[in-house]
C-alpha positions in Angstrom: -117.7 20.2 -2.7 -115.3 19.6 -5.3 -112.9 21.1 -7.7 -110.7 19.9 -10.5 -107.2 20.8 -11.3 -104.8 19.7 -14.2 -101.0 18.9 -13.8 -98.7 19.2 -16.9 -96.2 16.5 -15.6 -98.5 14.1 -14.4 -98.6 11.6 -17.0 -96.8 10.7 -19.8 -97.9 11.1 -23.2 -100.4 8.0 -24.3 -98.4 5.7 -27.2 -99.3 7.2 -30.6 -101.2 4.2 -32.2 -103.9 2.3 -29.9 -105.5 -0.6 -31.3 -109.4 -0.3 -30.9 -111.8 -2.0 -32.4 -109.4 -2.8 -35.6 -109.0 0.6 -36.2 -105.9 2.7 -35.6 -106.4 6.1 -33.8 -103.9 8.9 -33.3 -104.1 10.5 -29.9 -102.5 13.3 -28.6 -100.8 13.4 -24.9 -103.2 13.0 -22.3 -103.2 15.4 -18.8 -104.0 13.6 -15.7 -105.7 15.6 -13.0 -106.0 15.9 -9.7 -109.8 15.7 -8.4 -111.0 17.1 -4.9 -113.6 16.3 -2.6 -114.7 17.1 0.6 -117.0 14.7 2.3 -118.9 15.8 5.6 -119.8 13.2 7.1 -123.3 14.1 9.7 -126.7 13.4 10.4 -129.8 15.3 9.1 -133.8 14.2 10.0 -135.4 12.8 7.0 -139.1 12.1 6.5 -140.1 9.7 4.5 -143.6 7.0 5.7 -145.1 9.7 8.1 -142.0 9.1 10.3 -138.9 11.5 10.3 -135.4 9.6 11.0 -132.3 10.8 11.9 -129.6 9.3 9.2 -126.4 9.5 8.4 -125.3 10.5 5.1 -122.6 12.4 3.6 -122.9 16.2 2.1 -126.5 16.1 3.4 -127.7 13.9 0.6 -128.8 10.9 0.2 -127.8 9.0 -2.0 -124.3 11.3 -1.9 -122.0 13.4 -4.2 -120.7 11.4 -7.1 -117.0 11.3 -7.8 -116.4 11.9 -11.6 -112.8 11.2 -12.6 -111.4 10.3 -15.9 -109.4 7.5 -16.5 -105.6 8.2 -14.9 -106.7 10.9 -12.7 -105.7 11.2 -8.9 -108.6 11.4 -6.7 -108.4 13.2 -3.3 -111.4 12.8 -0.9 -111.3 15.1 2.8 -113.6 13.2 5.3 -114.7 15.0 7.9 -116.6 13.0 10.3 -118.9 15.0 12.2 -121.4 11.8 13.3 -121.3 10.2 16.3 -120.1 7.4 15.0 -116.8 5.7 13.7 -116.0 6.4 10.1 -114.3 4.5 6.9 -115.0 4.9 3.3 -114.0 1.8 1.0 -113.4 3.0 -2.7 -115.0 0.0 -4.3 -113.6 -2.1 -7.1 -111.2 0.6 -7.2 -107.9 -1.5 -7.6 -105.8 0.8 -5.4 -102.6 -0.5 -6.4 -99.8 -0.5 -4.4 -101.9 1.8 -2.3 -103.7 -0.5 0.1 -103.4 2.0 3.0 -106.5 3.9 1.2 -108.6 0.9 1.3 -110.7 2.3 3.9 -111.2 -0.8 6.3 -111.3 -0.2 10.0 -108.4 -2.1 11.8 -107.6 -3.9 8.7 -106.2 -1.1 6.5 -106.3 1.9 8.9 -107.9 3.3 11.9 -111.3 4.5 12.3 -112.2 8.1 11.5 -112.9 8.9 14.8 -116.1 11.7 15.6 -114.8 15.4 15.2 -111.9 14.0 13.5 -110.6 14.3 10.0 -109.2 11.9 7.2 -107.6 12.6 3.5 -107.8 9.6 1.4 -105.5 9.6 -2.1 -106.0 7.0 -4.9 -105.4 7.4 -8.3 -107.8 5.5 -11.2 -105.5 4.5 -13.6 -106.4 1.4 -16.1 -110.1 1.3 -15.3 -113.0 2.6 -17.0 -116.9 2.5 -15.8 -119.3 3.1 -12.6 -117.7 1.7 -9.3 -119.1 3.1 -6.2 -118.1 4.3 -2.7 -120.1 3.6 0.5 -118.7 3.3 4.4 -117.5 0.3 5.5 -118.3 0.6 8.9 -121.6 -2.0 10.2 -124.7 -1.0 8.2 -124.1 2.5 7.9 -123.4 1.6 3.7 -127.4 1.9 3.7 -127.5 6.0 3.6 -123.2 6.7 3.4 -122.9 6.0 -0.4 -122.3 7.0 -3.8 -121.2 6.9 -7.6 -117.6 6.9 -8.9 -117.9 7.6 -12.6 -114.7 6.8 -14.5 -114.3 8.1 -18.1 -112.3 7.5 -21.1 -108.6 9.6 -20.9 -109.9 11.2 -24.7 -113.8 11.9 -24.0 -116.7 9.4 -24.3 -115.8 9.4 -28.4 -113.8 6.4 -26.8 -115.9 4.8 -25.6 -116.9 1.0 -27.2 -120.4 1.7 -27.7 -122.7 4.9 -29.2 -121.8 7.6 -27.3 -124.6 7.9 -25.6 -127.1 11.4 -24.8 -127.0 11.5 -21.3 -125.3 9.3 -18.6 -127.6 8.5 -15.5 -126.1 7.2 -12.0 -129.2 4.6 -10.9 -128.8 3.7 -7.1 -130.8 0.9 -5.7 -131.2 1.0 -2.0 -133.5 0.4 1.0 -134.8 2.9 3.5 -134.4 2.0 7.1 -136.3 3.2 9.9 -134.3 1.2 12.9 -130.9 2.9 14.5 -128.4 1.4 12.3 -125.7 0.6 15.0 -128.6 -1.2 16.6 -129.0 -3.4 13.7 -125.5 -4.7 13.4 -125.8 -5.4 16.8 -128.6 -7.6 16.3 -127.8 -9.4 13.3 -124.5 -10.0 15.3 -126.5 -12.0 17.5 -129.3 -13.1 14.4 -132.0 -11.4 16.0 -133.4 -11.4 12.7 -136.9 -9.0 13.7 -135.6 -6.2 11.3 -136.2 -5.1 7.9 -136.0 -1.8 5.9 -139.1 -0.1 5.3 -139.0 0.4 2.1 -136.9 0.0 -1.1 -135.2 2.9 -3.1 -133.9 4.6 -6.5 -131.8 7.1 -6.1 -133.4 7.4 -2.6 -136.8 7.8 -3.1 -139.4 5.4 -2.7 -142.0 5.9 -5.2 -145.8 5.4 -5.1 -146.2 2.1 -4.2 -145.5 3.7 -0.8 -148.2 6.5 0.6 -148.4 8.3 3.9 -151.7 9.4 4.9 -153.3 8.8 1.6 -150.2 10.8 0.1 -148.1 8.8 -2.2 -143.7 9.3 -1.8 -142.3 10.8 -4.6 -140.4 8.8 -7.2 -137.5 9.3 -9.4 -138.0 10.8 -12.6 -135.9 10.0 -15.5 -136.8 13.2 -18.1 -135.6 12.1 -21.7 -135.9 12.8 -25.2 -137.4 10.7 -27.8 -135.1 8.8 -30.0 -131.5 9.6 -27.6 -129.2 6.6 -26.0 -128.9 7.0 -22.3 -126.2 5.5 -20.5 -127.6 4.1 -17.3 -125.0 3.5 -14.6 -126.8 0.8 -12.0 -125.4 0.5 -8.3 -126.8 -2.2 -6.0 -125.8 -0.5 -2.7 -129.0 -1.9 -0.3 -128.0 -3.9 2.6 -130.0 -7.2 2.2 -131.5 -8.0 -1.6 -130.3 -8.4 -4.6 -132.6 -6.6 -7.1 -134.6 -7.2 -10.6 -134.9 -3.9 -12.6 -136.9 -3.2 -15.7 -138.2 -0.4 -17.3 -141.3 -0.8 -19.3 -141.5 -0.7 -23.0 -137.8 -0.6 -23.2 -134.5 -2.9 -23.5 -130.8 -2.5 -21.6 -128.2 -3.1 -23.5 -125.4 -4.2 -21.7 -121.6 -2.7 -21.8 -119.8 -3.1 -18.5 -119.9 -4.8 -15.2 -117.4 -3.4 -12.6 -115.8 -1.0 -14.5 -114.9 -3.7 -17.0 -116.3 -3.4 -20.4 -118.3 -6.5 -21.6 -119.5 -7.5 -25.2 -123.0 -6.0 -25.5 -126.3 -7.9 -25.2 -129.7 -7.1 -25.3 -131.8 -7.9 -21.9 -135.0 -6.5 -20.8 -134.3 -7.1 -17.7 -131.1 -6.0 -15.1 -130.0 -8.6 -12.4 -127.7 -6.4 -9.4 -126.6 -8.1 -6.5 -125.5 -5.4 -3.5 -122.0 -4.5 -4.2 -122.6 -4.9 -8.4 -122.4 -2.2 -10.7 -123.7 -3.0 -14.1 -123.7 0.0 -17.2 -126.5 0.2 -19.4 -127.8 1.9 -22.6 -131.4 2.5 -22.9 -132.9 4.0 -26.7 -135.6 6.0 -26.3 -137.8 4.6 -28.7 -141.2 3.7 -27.4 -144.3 6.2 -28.2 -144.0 9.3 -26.0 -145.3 9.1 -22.6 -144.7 7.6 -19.4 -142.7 4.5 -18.1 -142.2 2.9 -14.5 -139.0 1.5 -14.2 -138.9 -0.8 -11.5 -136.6 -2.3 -8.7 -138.1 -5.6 -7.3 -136.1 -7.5 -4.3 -135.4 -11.0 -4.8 -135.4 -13.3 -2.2 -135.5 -17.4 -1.8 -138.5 -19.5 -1.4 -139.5 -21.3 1.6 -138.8 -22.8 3.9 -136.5 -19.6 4.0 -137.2 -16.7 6.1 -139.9 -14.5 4.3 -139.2 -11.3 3.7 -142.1 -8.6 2.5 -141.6 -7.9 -1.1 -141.6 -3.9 -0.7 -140.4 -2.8 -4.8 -139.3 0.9 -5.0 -141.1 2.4 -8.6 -139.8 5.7 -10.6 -140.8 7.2 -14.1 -139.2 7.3 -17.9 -141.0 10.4 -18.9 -141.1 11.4 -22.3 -140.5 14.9 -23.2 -144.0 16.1 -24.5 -145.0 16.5 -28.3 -142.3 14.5 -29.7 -142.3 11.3 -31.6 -139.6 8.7 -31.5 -136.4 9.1 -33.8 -135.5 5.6 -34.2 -138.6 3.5 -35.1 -141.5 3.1 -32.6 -143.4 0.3 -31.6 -147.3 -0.2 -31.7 -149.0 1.2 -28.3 -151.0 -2.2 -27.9 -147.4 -3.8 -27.2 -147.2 -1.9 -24.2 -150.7 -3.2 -22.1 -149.5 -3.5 -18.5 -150.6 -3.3 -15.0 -150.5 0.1 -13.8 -152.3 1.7 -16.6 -154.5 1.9 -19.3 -152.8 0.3 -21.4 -151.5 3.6 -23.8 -148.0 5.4 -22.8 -150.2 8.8 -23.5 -152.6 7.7 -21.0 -151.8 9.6 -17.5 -151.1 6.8 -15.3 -147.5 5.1 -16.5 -147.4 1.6 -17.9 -145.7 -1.1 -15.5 -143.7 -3.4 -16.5 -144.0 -7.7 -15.9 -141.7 -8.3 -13.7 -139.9 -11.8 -12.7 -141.5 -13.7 -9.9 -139.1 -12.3 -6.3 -138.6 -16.0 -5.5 -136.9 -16.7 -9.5 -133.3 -17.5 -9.3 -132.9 -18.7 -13.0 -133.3 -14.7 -14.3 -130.4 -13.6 -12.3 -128.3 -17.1 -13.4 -128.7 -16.5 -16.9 -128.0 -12.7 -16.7 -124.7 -13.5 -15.2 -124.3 -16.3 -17.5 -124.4 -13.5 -20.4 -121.2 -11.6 -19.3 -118.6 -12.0 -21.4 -115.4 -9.7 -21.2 -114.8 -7.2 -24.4 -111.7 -7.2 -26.1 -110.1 -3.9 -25.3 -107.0 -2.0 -24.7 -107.6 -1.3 -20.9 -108.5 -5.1 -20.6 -106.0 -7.0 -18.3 -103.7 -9.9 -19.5 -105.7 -13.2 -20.6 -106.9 -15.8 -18.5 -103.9 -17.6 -16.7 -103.8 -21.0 -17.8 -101.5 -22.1 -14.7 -102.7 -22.1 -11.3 -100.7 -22.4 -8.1 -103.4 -22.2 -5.5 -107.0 -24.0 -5.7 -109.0 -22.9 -2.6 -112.9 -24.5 -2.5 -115.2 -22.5 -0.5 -118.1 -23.3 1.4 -120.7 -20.4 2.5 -123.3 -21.2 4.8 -124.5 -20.7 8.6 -123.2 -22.4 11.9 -123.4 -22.1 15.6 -120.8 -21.3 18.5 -121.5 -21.1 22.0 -121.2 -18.1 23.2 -118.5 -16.6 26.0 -116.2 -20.0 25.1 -118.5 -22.5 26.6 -119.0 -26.0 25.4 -122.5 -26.5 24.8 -124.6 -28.7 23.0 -128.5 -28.7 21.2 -131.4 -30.2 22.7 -130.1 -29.7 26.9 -131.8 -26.8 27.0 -129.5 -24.2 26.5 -130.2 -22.7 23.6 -129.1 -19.4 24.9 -125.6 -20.4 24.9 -125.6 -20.9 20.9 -125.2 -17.8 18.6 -125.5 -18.9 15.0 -122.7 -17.2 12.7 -121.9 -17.1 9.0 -119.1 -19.1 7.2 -116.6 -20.0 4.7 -115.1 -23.3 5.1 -117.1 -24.0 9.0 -115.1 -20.6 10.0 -116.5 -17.2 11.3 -114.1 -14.3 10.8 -113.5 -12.5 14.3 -111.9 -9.1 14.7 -110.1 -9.1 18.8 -111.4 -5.9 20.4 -107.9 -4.3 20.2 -105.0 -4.4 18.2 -103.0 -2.4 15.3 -104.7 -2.6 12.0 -103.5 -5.3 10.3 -101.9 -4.0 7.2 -99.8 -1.9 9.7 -98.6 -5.0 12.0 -97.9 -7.1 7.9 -96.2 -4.1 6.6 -93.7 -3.5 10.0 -93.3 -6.7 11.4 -94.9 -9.6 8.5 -95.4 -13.2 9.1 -94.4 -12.2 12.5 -98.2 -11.2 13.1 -99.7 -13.7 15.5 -103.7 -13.1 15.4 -104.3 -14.7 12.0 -105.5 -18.0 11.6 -105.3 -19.5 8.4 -108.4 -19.9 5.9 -108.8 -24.1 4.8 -108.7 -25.2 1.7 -111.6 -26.9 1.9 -114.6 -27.8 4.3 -113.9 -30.2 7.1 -116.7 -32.4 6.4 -118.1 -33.3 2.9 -121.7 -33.7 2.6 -124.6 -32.9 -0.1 -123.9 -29.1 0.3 -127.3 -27.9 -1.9 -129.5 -30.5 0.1 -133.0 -28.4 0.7 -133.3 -31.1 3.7 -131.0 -28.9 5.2 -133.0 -25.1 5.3 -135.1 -25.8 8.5 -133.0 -26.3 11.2 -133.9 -30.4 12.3 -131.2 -33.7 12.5 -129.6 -32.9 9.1 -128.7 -29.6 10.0 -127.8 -30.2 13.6 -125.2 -33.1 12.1 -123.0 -30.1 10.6 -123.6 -26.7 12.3 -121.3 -26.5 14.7 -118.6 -24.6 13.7 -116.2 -22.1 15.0 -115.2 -18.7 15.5 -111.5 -17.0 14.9 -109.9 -14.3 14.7 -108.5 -12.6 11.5 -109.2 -15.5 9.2 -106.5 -15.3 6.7 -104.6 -16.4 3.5 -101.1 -15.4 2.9 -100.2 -15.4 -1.1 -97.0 -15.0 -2.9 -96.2 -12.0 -5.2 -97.8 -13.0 -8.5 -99.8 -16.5 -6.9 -102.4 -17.4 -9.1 -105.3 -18.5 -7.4 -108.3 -20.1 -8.0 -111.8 -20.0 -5.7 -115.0 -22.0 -5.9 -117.3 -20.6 -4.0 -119.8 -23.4 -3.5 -122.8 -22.4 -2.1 -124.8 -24.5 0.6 -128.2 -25.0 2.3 -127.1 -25.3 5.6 -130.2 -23.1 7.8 -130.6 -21.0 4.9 -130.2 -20.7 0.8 -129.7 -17.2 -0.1 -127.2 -17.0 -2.9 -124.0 -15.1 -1.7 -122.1 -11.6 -3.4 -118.6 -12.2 -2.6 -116.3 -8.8 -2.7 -112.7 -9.0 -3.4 -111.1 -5.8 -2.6 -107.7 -4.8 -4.4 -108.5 -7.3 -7.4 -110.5 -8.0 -10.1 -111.5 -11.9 -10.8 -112.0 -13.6 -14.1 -115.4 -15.3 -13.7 -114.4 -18.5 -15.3 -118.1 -20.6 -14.6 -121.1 -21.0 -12.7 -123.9 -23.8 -12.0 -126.6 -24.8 -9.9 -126.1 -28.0 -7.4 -122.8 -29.2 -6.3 -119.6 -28.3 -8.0 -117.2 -31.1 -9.6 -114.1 -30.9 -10.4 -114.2 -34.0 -13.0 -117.4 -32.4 -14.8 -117.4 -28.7 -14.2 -113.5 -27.7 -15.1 -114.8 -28.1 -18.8 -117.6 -25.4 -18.3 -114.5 -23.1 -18.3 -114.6 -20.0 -20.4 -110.8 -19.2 -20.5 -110.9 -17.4 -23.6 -113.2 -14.1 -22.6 -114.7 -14.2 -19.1 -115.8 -11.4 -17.3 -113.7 -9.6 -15.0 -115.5 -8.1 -11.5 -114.8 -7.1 -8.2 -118.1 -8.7 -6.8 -119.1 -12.1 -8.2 -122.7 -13.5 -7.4 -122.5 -17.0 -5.7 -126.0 -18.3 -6.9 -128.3 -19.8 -4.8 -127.6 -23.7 -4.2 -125.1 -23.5 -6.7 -121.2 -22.3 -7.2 -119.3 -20.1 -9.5 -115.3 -20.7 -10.3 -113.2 -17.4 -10.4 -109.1 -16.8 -11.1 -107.1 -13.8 -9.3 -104.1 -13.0 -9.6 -102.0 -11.6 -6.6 -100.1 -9.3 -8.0 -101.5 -6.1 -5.7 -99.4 -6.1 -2.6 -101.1 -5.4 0.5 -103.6 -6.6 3.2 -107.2 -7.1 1.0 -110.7 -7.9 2.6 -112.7 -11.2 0.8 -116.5 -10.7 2.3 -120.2 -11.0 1.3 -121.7 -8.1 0.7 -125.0 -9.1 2.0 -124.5 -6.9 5.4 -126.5 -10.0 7.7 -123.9 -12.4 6.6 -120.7 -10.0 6.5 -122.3 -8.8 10.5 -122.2 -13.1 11.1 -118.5 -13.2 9.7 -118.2 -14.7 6.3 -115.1 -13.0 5.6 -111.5 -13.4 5.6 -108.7 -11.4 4.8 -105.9 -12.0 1.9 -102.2 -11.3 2.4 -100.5 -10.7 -0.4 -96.4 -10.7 -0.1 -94.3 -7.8 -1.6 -92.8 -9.0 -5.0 -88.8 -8.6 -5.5 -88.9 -5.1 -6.8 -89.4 -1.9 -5.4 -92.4 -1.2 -8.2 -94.2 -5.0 -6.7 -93.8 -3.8 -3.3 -96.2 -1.5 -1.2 -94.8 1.8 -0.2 -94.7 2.6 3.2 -98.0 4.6 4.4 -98.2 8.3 3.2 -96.3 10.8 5.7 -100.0 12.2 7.2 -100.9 8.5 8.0 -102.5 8.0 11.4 -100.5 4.8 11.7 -100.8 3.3 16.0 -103.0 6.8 16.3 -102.0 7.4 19.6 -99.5 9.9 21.1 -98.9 7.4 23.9 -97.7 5.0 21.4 -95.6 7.1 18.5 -94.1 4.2 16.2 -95.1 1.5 15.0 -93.0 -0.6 17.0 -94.1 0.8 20.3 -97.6 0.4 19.0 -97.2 -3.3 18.1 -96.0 -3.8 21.1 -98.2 -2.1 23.4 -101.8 -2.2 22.3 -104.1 -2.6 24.8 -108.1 -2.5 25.2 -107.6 0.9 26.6 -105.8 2.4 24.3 -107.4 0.9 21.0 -110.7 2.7 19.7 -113.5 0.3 20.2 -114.5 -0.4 16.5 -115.9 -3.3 14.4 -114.7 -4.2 11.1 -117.2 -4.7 9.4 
């Protein structure tokens, strides 16, 4: 449910002349709205395999509503949580500036939604353009609580840097699960790595690769038009793959990643890691008929664990009795598997896709982003940087309940193997105020944090494939440990540099790494070990890509900038949901600046700050938490 209302004062009149594209436009005043939505949050029975599920989605759909906004609007979401289970929504990539308390992570940013309780969030989109997405950020539930944000232009899509284009299609890629969710954060708390969706998705359904009884799932259907541009708006929201998607017969051109525009190139094939957006224009100019476009899961080779390659298949169908506007294309150019060969033919033509274990596809697609010069574009690349932080990702063990324990005596039991950056697992303690709460009342006071290194403790051939199987190697350097609230603090206006470097320790999965609050300047990437002396010259500081999830590849690193300019308490995580469940994750602090406009506001009057009528202020509720008092919850 949702309705739209406009507000005369607002927003201020846009500046008369506006430099796009070398050509000067005259725009008249703009009117920002205010756009509502009411979410309700429950649990319907699905059947989808011959097996009904009970899942938890929002509106009763799945995937859910989609937000559309336009650029400068106010957005205003009413939760109403009638699951049984604890409820956040994170607004991703939206920048939420100077508005960190509508984040929407439990006991960092806010408390839980409890059950039978209600939430308003209130962000406004202002300076960002594109598909960002929305999903729950409490463990696993993200697989069925999700959907689109669509931001566009202030003046209409004539503004927009590309042909304006027919149609504009939200494409979700998922997975369908048939295991209790809370279930499965439990066990890949504890790597009890025994589960795996069922099935993969586009906009929820499965397609006919899958069949039940001899009777194939539906698919999506894309209906178009011959000779028409569709803009294709591409979410990676599943839990555990990054994804390869094609449609047959046709090409992507590509204009944005994460709401940022890019300079367009031609691809026939998408690369979308979870937690990516990437926008897309397709022409419609192949003979009329029918196309499968296809989401294939990647996944690394062995000696890594194996997953089943389950590829979710829908259809570009031609309107019938039309022939292409804009030039067509010999039928014998479309031969494929799946069909006979002819797009008029009745069974769809399939497209070649890359091999699930190829790495070098999605490397080179990322490799292609560059950023487009445009006025909504942020300041260029910071040449000066204050803070360098190297980051390792990779697996460890701890023993569990505090004991000391060590391989090979036996006790096995006594391990749990975690996820890392830098050898340490983030921890959330069972109870406590949410942590932007405890920075914004009482600051560096806050005692539960424990800094994030700036480096690994040991160096070592990180992208050694000796190191996948667990044997000696491996052994040497998985010991590692567990805090709580792993942390950077950060001056107002800090530039900061990451390299994520990648690693092989007990596993080589290439690692989506979500800022929230901040976009980062993608400044390099390569496979093997990073150098300083050699890779610093790989630098693109003249029109990188700016995102709010950067792919880590496999055995390899990438080099991003930020700059902390966004006041508040910000969650740094991988979006793959078995390593965000094993803690690599940390949390980034970023100081109020001198003025009153670089400093966050104190949280909006209907706030549930402390949450309990036991514990009124936030003073008392610093004070006081206890276990009993504090909502059991996990971050995550």
């Amino acid at each position: 449910m949702k309705k739209r209302r406009s507000i005369a004062d607002a927003a201020p009149a846009i500046a008369a002349a506006v430099i796009f594209f070398l050509t000067d436009m005259v725009l008249p005043p703009a009117i920002a709205g205010i756009v509502e939505n009411t979410f309700v949050v429950s649990q319907v029975n699905m059947t989808h395999l011959c097996k009904e599920t009970l899942v938890t989605v929002v509106n009763g759909q799945l995937p859910g509503p989609v937000i559309n906004v336009t650029e400068g609007d106010s957005v205003v979401v009413h939760v109403v949580n009638k699951s049984p289970y604890n409820m956040t929504i994170h607004w991703h990539g939206v920048k939420q500036r100077l508005n960190c308390w509508a984040d929407g992570v439990p006991m960092i940013t806010q408390y839980p939604i409890l059950p039978n309780q209600n939430f308003t969030y209130r962000f406004d989109v202002s300076g960002q353009e594109g598909t960002l997405w929305w999903h729950a950020h409490i463990p696993c539930l993200r697989a069925t609580v999700h959907g689109a944000i669509v931001i566009r232009p202030r003046h209409g899509p004539s503004m927009y840097p590309f042909t304006k284009p027919h149609r504009e299609i939200p494409i979700i890629i998922g997975e369908w699960w048939e295991v209790n969710l809370e279930e499965l954060d439990m066990d890949l708390r504890y790597f009890v790595n025994d589960h795996f969706f069922s099935a993969s998705t586009i906009n929820g359904k499965l397609g006919d690769l899958y069949n039940c009884s001899g009777v194939v799932e539906d698919g999506y259907v894309l209906d178009v038009e011959p000779g028409r541009t569709y803009l294709l708006r591409v979410i990676n929201a599943a839990l555990y793959s990054e994804y390869y998607f094609k449609i047959a017969g046709h090409k992507f051109t590509v204009v944005a990643a994460g709401a940022n525009y890019v300079e367009p190139y031609t691809t026939d094939v998408i690369a979308i890691a979870p937690g990516e957006t990437i926008d897309a224009l397709v022409v419609t100019n192949a003979p009329p008929g029918s196309y499968y476009m296809v989401a294939l899961p990647s996944q690394p080779p062995k000696p890594d664990f194996q997953s089943p390659v389950l590829v979710a298949r829908g259809t570009v169908k031609y309107a019938d009795n039309h022939s292409p506007r804009n030039g067509t294309v010999a039928l014998s150019s479309y031969r494929g598997q799946g069909g006979r060969g002819s797009p008029a033919g009745d069974v769809p033509v399939a497209p070649e896709m890359p091999d699930n274990h190829d790495a070098s596809t999605s490397f080179y697609f990322h490799g292609n982003l560059r950023s487009l010069q445009h006025p909504l574009r942020l300041p260029a690349v910071p040449a000066q940087v204050d803070e360098r932080i190297f980051i390792t990702l990779g697996l460890g063990s701890v023993c569990r309940r505090g004991k000391s324990c060590k391989r090979g005596e036996g006790n096995e039991e006594e391990f749990m193997l975690v996820a890392t950056m830098n050898n340490v697992s983030f921890e959330l303690p069972a109870a406590m105020t949410p942590l932007l709460e405890a920075q914004y009342y009482h600051g560096s006071s806050v005692e539960t944090l424990h800094e994030l290194p700036d480096r690994p403790p040991r160096v070592y051939n990180f992208t050694d494939p000796a190191l996948i199987p667990y044997g000696p190697k491996a052994a040497q350097l998985e010991m590692t440990s567990s805090k709580t609230m792993v942390a950077r603090r950060f001056r107002y206006g800090t530039t900061v540099e990451l390299v994520f470097q990648g690693t092989a320790l007990m596993q080589a999965e290439s690692n989506p790494m979500h800022l929230h609050g901040h976009d980062m300047y993608v400044l390099a990437q390569g496979f093997g070990n990073y150098e300083a002396e050699r890779d610093v010259a790989k630098y693109n500081l003249v029109d990188p890509p700016m995102v709010n999830t950067v792919l880590v590849p496999r055995l390899g690193w990438v080099a991003v900038r930020f700059i902390a300019d966004n006041p508040g308490v910000w969650f740094m995580h991988c979006h793959f949901e078995f390593h965000l469940s094993m803690g690599m994750a940390a949390v980034f602090i970023v100081e109020d600046g001198p003025t009153v406009d670089t400093s966050l506001p104190p949280p909006p009057v209907d706030f549930p700050t402390c949450g309990h009528a036991d514990n009124p202020t936030p003073d008392e509720c610093y004070l006081k938490t206890k276990k009993s008092e504090s909502p059991r919850v996990n971050v995550f």
